[in-house]
ZAMARGU-4260 file (C-alpha; in steps of 0.2 Angstrom, whole numbers, plus 5000, padded with zeros to 4 digits):
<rodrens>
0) 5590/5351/5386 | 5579/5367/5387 | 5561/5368/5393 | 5550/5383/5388 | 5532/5387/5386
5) 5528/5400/5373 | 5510/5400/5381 | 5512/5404/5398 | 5518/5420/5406 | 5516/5417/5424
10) 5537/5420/5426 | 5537/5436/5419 | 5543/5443/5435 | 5558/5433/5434 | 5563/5438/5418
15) 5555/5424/5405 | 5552/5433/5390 | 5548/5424/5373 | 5562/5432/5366 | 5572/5419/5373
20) 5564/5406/5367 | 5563/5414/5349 | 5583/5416/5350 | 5586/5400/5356 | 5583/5392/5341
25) 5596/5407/5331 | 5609/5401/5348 | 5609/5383/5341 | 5600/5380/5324 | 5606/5361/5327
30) 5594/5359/5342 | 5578/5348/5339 | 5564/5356/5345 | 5550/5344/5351 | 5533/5351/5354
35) 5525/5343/5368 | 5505/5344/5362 | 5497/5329/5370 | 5484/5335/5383 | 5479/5321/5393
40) 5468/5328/5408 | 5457/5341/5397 | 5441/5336/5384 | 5440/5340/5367 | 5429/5354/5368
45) 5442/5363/5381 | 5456/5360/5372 | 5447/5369/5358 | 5442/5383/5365 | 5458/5386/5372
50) 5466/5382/5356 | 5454/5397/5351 | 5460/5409/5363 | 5479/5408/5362 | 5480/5408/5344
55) 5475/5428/5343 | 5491/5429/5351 | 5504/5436/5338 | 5519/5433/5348 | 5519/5413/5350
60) 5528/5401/5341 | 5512/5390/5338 | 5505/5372/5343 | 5491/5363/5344 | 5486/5355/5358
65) 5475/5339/5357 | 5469/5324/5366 | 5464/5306/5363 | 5447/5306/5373 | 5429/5313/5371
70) 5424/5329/5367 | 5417/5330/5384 | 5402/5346/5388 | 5402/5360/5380 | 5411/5375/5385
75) 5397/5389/5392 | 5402/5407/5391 | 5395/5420/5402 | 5397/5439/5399 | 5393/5448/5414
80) 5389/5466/5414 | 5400/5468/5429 | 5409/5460/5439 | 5395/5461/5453 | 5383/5455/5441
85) 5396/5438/5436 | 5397/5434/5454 | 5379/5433/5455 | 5378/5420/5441 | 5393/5411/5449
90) 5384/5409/5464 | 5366/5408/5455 | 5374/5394/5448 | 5383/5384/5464 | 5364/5385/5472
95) 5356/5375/5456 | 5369/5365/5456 | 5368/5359/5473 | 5349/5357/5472 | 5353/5345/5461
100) 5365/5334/5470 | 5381/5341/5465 | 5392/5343/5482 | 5400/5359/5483 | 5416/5350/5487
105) 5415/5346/5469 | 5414/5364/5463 | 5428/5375/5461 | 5428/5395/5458 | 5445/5400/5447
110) 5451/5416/5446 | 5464/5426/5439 | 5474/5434/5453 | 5471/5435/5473 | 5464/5451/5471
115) 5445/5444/5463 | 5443/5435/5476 | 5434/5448/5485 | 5418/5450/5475 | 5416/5431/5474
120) 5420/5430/5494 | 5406/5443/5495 | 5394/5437/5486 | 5396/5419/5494 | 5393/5427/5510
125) 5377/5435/5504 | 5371/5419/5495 | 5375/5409/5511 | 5385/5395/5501 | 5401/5390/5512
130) 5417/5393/5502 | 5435/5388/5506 | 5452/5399/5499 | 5464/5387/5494 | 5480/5388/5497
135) 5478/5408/5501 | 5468/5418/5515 | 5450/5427/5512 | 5452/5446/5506 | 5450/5456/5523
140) 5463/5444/5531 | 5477/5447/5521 | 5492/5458/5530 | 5491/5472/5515 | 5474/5472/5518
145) 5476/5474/5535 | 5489/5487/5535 | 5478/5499/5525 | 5463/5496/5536 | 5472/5501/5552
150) 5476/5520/5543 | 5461/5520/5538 | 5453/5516/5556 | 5467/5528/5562 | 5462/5541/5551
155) 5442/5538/5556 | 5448/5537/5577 | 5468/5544/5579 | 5464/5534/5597 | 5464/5515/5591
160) 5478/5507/5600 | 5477/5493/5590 | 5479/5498/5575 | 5491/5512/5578 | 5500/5499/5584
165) 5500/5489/5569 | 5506/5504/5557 | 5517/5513/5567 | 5532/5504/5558 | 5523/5497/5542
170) 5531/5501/5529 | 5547/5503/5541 | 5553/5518/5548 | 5564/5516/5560 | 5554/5514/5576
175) 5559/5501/5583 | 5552/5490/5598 | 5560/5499/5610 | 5553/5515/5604 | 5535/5508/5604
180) 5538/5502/5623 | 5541/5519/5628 | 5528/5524/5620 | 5519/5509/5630 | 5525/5515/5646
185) 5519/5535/5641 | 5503/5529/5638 | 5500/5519/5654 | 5506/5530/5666 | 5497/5546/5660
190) 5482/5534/5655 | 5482/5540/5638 | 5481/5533/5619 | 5494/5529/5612 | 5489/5544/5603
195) 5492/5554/5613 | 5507/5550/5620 | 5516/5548/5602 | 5509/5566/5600 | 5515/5572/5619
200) 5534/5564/5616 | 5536/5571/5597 | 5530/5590/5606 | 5542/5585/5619 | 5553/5579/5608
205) 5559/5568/5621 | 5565/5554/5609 | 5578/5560/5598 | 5588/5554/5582 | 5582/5545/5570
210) 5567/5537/5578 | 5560/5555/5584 | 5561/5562/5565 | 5552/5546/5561 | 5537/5548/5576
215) 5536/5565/5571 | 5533/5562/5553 | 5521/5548/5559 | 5510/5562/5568 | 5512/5573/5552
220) 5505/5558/5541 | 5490/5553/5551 | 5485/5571/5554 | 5487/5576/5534 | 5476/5558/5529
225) 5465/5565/5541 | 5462/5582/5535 | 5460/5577/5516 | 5445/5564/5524 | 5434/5580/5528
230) 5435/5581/5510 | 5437/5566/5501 | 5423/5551/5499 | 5427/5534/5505 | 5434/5529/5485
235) 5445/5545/5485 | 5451/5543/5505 | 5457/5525/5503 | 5466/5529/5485 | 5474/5545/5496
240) 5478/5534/5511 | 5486/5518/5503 | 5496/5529/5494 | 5503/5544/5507 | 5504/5529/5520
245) 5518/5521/5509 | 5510/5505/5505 | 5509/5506/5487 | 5526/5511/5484 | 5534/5499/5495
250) 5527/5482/5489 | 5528/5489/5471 | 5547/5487/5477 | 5545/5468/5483 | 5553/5458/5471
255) 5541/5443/5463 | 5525/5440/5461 | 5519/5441/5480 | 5523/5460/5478 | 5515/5466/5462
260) 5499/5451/5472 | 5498/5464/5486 | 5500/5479/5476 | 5483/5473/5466 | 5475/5469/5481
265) 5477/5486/5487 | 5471/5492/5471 | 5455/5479/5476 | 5454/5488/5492 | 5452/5505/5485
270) 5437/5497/5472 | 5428/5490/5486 | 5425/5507/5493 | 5422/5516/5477 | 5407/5503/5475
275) 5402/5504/5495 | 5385/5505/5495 | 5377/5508/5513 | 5359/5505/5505 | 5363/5487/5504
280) 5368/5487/5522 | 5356/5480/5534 | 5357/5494/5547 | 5350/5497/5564 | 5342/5516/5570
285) 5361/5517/5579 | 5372/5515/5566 | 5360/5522/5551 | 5370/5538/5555 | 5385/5531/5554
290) 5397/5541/5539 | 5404/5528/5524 | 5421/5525/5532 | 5412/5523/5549 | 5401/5510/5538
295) 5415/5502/5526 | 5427/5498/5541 | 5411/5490/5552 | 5409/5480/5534 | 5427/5473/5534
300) 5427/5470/5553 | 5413/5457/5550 | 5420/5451/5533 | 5434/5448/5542 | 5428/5439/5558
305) 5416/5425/5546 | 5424/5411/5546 | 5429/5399/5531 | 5422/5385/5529 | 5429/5369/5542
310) 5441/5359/5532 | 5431/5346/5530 | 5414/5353/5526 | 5404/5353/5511 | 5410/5369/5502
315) 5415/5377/5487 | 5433/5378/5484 | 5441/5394/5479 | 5458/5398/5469 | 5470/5406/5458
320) 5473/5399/5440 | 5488/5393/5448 | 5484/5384/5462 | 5473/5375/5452 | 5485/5365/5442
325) 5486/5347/5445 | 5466/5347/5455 | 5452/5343/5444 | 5434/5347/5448 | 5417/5341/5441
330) 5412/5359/5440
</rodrens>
């Protein structure tokens, strides 16, 4: 016995194609083929639309789903302008609804891929409407996401510990712990940065092998990202740096889905600061001077540090399509 969908193509990645379901059927013309077409969770009027919407696709073989019970509410469609603008009428939404009695437990906010979660996370966050990620983490706490805030925080102040810390190895090459410590060591008994003392011991070249071509070309990396921010805006630097830093490149090598997951929320990260608008900030006289990276990476640092929503308080639940199967939701 076989089982295929000719309607879903969420294992691409693995290799389904509906080519093999199509020469299945050439394989062994004597197998019966039983179409399973029943729906017994979704209303008429979903089942309609979505009846509507996978029949413009040429390449499937063809059913028709149906279901027993009522037709249920209508199906509402909403075409944003933008995706700013459809956030604000997801969330315009959640708040009418709660006035009128609907928990926001019962409200769930389905998307696509990981990567949309960040404009919705935003504009939660704006609208004061506690949310919950389900089965995933918010936007700004996802390693990838990370990763290419620390170049970037490097590239904005070469002296953050922290986050040269973080980079130093990612994606890996060749320094290992041990090389770090030394670095540790150079650092605190010069009371140094890190820096600094990666910079002292590649001049010095007092590590050698492998792991001193590495550092070195480390030191060359950050101070080339650098230079090209004198020039760059915030939309061009972060496109330059998740690129040059290696990052792109090397989850677009991870094999299955989680890969190609990061690559796009890489490719979110980017978008966020082509569309960084300090106007909307609320600033303070200090930090109204600020530049847009200086700006962008105060933004994340406080996206970062709210909290989700307690796991057992009233709040709107967010997901991917496919975390979603199975839960049902009043709205």
């Amino acid at each position: 016995m076989v089982v295929g969908d000719d309607d879903q193509s969420i294992y691409g990645w693995r290799g389904a194609r509906i080519e093999n379901i199509r020469q299945f059927t050439h394989d062994f013309p004597n197998a019966q083929t039983i179409k399973l077409e029943q729906n017994y969770r979704s209303t008429g009027n979903i089942l309609q639309a979505a009846n509507a919407v996978i029949a413009n696709n040429p390449d499937r073989l063809g059913k028709e789903l149906r279901t027993d019970g009522d037709s249920g509410e209508p199906v509402h469609l909403y075409a944003g302008f933008n995706e700013m603008d459809e956030a604000r009428f997801i969330t315009d939404r959640i708040k009418d609804a709660a006035t009128k009695g609907t928990a926001r437990s019962d409200i769930a906010v389905l998307y696509r891929s990981n990567a949309q979660s960040r404009i919705l996370e935003e504009a939660m966050l704006r609208a004061a409407i506690p949310y919950r990620i389900y089965g995933g983490q918010r936007f700004f706490e996802r390693a990838e996401i990370k990763n290419a805030l620390a170049y970037l925080r490097l590239v904005n102040s070469p002296n953050d510990d922290t986050s040269l810390e973080r980079v130093i190895n990612i994606p890996t090459r060749g320094i290992g712990e041990k090389t770090v410590e030394k670095l540790r060591e150079a650092a605190r008994s010069q009371e140094i940065s890190l820096w600094q003392a990666l910079r002292n011991l590649v001049k010095a070249s007092v590590v050698g092998g492998k792991a001193g071509k590495s550092m070195a070309a480390f030191v060359e990396l950050i101070e080339s990202m650098s230079h090209a921010g004198e020039t760059l805006d915030l939309g061009e630097l972060s496109d330059h740096v998740v690129t040059m830093s290696g990052l792109i490149d090397h989850h677009s090598k991870e094999k299955g889905e989680k890969g190609q997951a990061r690559v796009e929320n890489l490719e979110e990260l980017v978008n966020a600061c082509r569309q960084f608008d300090m106007d909307e900030l609320d600033l303070d006289e200090e930090t109204e001077a600020m530049t847009p990276l200086d700006a962008f990476l105060a933004h994340a640092a406080l996206e970062a540090g709210t909290n989700q929503a307690d796991q057992f308080q009233d709040s709107v639940q967010m997901m991917t399509l496919h975390s979603a199967k199975g839960l049902e939701f009043p709205l």
